[in-house]
N, C-alpha and C positions, 0 to 999 in steps of 0.2 A: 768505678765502672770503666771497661776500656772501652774505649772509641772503637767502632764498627770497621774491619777492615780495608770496607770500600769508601768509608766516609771522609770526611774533609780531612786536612792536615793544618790542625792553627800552627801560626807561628809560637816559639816556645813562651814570647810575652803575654799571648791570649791566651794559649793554653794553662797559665800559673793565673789565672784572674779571675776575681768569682763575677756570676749573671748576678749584677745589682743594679737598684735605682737609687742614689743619692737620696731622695727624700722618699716617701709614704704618703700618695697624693687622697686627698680628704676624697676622690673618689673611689678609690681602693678601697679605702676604709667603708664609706656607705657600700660598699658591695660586699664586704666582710659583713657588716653589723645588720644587713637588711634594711637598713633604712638611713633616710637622710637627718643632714645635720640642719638644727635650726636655726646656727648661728656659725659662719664659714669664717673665722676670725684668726687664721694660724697658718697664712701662707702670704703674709704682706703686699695680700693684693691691693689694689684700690674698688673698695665697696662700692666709694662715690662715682666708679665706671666712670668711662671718657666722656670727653665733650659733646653735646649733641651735633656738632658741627662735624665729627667726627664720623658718628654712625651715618650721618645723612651723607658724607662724600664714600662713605663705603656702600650702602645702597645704591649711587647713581654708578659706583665703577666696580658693580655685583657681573654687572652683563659683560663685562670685558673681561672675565680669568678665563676666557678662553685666550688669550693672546700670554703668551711668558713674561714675566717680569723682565722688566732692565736689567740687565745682568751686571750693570756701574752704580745702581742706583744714585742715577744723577742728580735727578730733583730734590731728593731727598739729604745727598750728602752735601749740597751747594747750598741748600736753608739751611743745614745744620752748620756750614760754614760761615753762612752771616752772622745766625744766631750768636755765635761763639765769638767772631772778630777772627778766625782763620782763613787758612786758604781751604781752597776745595783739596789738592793735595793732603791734607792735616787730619780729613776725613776717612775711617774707614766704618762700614755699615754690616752688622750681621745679624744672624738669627738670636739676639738676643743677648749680654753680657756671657751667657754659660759657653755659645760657641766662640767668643771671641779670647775665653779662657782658653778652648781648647786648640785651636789655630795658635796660639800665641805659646802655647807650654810644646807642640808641637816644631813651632818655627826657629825655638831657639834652644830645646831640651833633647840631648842624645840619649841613649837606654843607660843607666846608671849616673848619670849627671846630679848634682845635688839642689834642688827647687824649697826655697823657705817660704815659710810660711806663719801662722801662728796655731799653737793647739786648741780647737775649739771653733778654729774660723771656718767659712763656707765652703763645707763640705764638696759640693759638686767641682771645685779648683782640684782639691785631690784628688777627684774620680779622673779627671785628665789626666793631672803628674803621673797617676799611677796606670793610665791604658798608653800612657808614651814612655812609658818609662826611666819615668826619673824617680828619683830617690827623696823621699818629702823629708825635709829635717824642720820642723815643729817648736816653737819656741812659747814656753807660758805666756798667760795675758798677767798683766800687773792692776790688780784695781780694777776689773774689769772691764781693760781696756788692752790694744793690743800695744807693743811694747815696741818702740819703733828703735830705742836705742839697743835691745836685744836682738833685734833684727839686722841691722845694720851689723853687732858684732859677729854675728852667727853668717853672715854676707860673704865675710871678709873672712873669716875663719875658712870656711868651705871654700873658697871662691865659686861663690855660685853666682852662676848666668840670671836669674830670675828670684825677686821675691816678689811677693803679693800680700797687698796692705788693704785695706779695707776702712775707707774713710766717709761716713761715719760708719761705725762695724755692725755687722751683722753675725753673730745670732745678738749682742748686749744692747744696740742702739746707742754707746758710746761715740765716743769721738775726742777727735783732737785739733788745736787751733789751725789756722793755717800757718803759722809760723814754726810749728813743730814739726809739721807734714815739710814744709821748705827745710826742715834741717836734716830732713831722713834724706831727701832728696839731693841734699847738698854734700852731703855723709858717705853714698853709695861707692864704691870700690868700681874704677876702673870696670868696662865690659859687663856691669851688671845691670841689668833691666829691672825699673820697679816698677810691677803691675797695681798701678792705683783704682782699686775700684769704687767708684763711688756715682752707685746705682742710687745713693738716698740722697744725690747731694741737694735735691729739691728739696726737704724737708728740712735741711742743717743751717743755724747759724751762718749768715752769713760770712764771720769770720776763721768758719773752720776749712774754707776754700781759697788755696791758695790761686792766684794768677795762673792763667795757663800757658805755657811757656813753649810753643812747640818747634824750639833750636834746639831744644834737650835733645837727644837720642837715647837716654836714658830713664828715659818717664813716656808708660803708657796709661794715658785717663779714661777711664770704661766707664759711658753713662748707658740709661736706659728710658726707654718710655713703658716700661712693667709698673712703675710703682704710682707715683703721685699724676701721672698722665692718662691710668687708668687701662695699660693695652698689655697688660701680661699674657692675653689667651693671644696675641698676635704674633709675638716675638720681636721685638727688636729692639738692638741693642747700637751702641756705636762708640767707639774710639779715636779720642786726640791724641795726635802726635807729631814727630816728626817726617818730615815728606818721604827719606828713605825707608823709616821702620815702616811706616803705614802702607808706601806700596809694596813693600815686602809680602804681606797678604796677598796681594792677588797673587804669588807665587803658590798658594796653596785651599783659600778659601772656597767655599760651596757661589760658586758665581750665580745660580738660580735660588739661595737657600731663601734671599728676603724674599716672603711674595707678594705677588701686586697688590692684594688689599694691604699687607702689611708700612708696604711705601705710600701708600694714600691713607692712610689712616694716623702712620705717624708724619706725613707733612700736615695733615689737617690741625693732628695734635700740638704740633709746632706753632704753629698759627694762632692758635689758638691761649693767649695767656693767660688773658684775664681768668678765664675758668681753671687754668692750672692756680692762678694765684687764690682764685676763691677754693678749689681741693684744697690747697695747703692748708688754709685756715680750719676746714672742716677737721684735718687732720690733726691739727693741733687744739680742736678743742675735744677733741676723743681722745689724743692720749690723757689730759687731763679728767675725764669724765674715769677712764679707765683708772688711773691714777687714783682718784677718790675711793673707787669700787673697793680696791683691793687692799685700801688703807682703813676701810671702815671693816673690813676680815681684819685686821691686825696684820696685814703684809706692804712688803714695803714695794713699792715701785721706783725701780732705777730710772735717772735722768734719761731721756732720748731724744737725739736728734734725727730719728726715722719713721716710719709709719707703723711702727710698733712699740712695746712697754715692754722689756724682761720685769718680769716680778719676782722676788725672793720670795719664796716658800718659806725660808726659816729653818733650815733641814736642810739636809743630804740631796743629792740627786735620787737617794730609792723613795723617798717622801715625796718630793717635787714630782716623780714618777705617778707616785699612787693622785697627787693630786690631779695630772694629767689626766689618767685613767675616769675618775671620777668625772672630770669634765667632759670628755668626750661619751660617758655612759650618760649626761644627763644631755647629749645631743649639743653639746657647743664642742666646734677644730679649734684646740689651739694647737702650738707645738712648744718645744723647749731643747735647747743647748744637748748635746752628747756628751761632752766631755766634762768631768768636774775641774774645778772647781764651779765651772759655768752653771754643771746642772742641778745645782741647788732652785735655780730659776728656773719656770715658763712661759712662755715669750707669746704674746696678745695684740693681735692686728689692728688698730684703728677699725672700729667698726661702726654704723649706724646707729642710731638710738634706739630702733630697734633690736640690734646684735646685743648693743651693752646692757639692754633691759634684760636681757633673759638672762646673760651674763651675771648679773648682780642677783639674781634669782637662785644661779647655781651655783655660784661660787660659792657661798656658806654651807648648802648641802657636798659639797663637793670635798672640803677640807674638814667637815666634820667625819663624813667617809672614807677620808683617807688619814687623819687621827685615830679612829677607832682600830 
């Protein structure tokens, strides 16, 4: 269809780009299907929701969004600087890991530049690379994990400015030591940036996290308070680094994006440990719960170090599909991998005892349905 002759003029990059949303939010879907889901377990939120110390500091500072947010988000990047053993400098704060992917694919990627990555990995990085236009070059997971020594060749091959790792990964809930992670980082080619994201590092082994090191200039660490802190409807996100990559950002960042409940809600979170250390446990006595579920179906659940299980279906990704399907028709979200080999699996959020009861209810009907 041609553009209307008095209408806008995109630039020739947005004009080649389809209107998409990286993921299919579980409330789309209840507004496709008519109804809601009984069990929300396929978007690695935390069920177990924030700390109560949390809601109550956003209650008392409800009355205040009439005034704008700190546009340095001070208090917030100076706890997070304690928190860590950095300087305030080391800190930068955004609306969540996805905008600080795209500031960042933004800040160092020109229109045809080469950005790696791995095939299979977190979709919403390439929704960036590809509205800035760089050129994603995709490298397989090994093992169902992502493959750091192929990345590093594929680096150096391209000379490319940018890869992104995903430590522990997401969609599989793999991972890798921290001495691995220090040799990808130790590997890196001159001028190249690795975006380490590790959004799950709360739930991972201690020893899959390496030391944070922010002399490097060549290592950016993306954590988040979406997952095991309980504030994914908030947004925020934030990065360690070094003092000149990190003020680089304010060269281009949304200075009003964090808002003000979001900076009180995640210093409260901060604050707050003990209840982060009681989630964790919750979290890891569900993957286990889940684990059991899908093992008494005859399916295997993969190792994870995140707030979710990949489960092998046993079969293809059109199988793992139908079992999808069936799941969300008997009213439980989950989601699962795009890409194969990945998507022989479905991927299952830590959820409640009441998520996984229903869970374990549907799942037999579910894979009998998508058998037949």
């Amino acid at each position: 269809m041609s553009q209307h002759p008095r209408g806008p003029r995109y630039t020739s990059l947005v004009e080649g780009l389809p209107a998409t949303v990286p993921f299919v939010g579980p409330e789309a879907q209840e507004r496709a299907r008519g109804r809601s889901f009984r069990a929300r377990i396929g978007a690695n939120e935390s069920v177990f929701g924030p700390s109560p110390q949390v809601v109550a500091a956003m209650q008392q500072a409800a009355s205040e969004c009439w005034m704008y947010a700190d546009p340095e988000n001070h208090d917030l990047k100076a706890a997070l600087a304690r928190h860590h053993g950095v300087g305030f400098e080391n800190i930068v704060v955004g609306e969540g890991i996805d905008a600080l992917l795209g500031y960042t694919v933004r800040m160092l990627i020109e229109p045809g530049e080469p950005v790696i990555s791995s095939l299979g990995a977190y979709p919403t990085f390439n929704f960036h690379v590809a509205g800035y236009g760089g050129k994603l070059v995709r490298v397989p997971y090994a093992g169902d994990r992502e493959d750091p020594e192929a990345l590093l060749e594929t680096a150096r091959r391209e000379d490319a400015k940018l890869v992104y790792f995903a430590n522990p990964d997401n969609p599989m809930g793999s991972w890798w030591g921290a001495a691995d992670v220090q040799r990808l980082i130790d590997g890196l080619p001159p001028g190249t940036v690795l975006l380490l994201d590790e959004a799950y590092s709360d739930t991972a082994p201690a020893d899959a996290i390496p030391p944070i090191d922010v002399s490097n200039p060549q290592v950016l660490r993306l954590r988040t308070f979406s997952k095991a802190y309980g504030l994914a409807g908030l947004r925020v996100g934030y990065g360690i680094g070094e003092a000149g990559l990190i003020r680089s950002f304010d060269k281009i960042r949304n200075h009003f994006g964090v808002n003000r409940m979001a900076q009180v809600g995640a210093l409260a979170a901060l604050a707050d440990q003990p209840y982060l250390g009681r989630v964790i446990g919750q979290i890891a006595q569900s993957r286990e719960r889940i684990g059991a579920i899908v093992r008494a179906n005859g399916l295997e659940a993969l190792p994870s170090a995140t707030n979710f299980v990949a489960v092998d279906c046993g079969g293809d990704g059109a199988f793992a599909k139908r079992v999808l399907e069936e799941l969300i028709a008997r009213d439980v979200f989950v989601r699962m991998p795009g890409v194969a080999p990945l998507d022989r699996c479905i991927r299952i959020s830590a959820g409640t005892e009441a998520d996984l009861a229903i869970l374990a209810e549907a799942l037999p009907e579910a894979l009998r349905a998508a058998r037949a």
